[in-house]
C-alpha positions in Angstrom: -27.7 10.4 -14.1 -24.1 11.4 -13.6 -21.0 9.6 -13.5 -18.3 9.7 -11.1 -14.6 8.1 -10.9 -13.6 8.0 -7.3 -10.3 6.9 -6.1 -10.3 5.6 -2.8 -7.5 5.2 -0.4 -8.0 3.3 2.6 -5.6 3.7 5.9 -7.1 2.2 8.9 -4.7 2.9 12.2 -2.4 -0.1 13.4 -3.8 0.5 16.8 -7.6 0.3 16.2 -9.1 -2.6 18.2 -9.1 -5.6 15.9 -12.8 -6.1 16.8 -13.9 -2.7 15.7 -11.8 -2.9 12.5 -13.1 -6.5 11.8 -17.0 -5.4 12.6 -16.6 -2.0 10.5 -15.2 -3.7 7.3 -17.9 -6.2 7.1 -20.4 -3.0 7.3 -18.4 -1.6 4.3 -18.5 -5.0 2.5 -22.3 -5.1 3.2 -23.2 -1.7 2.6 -21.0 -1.5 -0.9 -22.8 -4.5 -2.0 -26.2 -3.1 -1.8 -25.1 0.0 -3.7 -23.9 -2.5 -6.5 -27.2 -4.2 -6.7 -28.9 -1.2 -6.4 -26.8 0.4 -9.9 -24.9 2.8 -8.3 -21.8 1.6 -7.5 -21.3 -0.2 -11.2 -17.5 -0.8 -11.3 -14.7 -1.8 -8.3 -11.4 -2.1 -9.0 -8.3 -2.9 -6.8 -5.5 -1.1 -7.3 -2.7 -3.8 -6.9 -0.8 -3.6 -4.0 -2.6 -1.2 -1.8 -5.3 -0.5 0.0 -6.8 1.1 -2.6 -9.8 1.1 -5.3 -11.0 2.8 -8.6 -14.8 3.2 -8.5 -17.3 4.1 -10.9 -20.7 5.5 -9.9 -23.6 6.6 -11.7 -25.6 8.6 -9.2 -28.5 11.5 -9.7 -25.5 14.4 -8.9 -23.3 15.1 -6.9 -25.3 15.7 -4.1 -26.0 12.5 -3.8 -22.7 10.8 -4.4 -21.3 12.8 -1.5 -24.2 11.5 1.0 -22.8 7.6 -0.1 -19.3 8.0 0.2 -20.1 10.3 3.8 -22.0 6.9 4.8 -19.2 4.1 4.0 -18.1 2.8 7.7 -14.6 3.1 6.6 -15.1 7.0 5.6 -13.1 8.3 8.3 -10.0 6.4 7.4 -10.4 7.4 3.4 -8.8 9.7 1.2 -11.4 9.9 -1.6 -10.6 11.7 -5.0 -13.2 12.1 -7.4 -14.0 13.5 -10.6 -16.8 13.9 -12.7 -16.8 12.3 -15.7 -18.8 13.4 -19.3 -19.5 11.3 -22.1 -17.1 11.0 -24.7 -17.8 11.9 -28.4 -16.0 8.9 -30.0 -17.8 6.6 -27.9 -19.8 4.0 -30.0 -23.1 3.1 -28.1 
């Protein structure tokens, strides 16, 4: 498995019907979820006062980390950063 620190910023126009905005964020809500249960997305964090997150996932590669963050209903209105991450050697297991 590999791990992966995304930082996600989330801008979602003023203008987009409230409807669509309302129905798209509970598909993100739902669709984040299941990647929790599932192992993969194993840490959220809110970055206070914006839109914003800190993510950790463990995922096969990168490969596959780019088909989950492709499929989150809010992609289109993200700027995602990520970077790999490697185990540290002073890390006590």
């Amino acid at each position: 498995m590999a791990l992966f620190h995304v930082r996600m910023d989330v801008n979602i126009p003023k203008d987009l019907d409230p409807q669509v905005r309302d129905e798209t964020i509970a598909r993100e809500k739902a669709y984040s979820q299941e990647l929790q249960r599932e192992g993969k997305w194993v840490e959220i964090w809110r970055i206070a006062g914006e839109y914003s997150n800190y993510s950790i996932f463990d995922v096969a590669d990168a490969d596959e980390l780019h088909d989950i963050l492709w499929n989150l209903p809010l992609f289109g209105y993200m700027k995602c950063t990520v970077t790999a991450l490697a185990r540290h050697g002073s890390k006590v297991d």
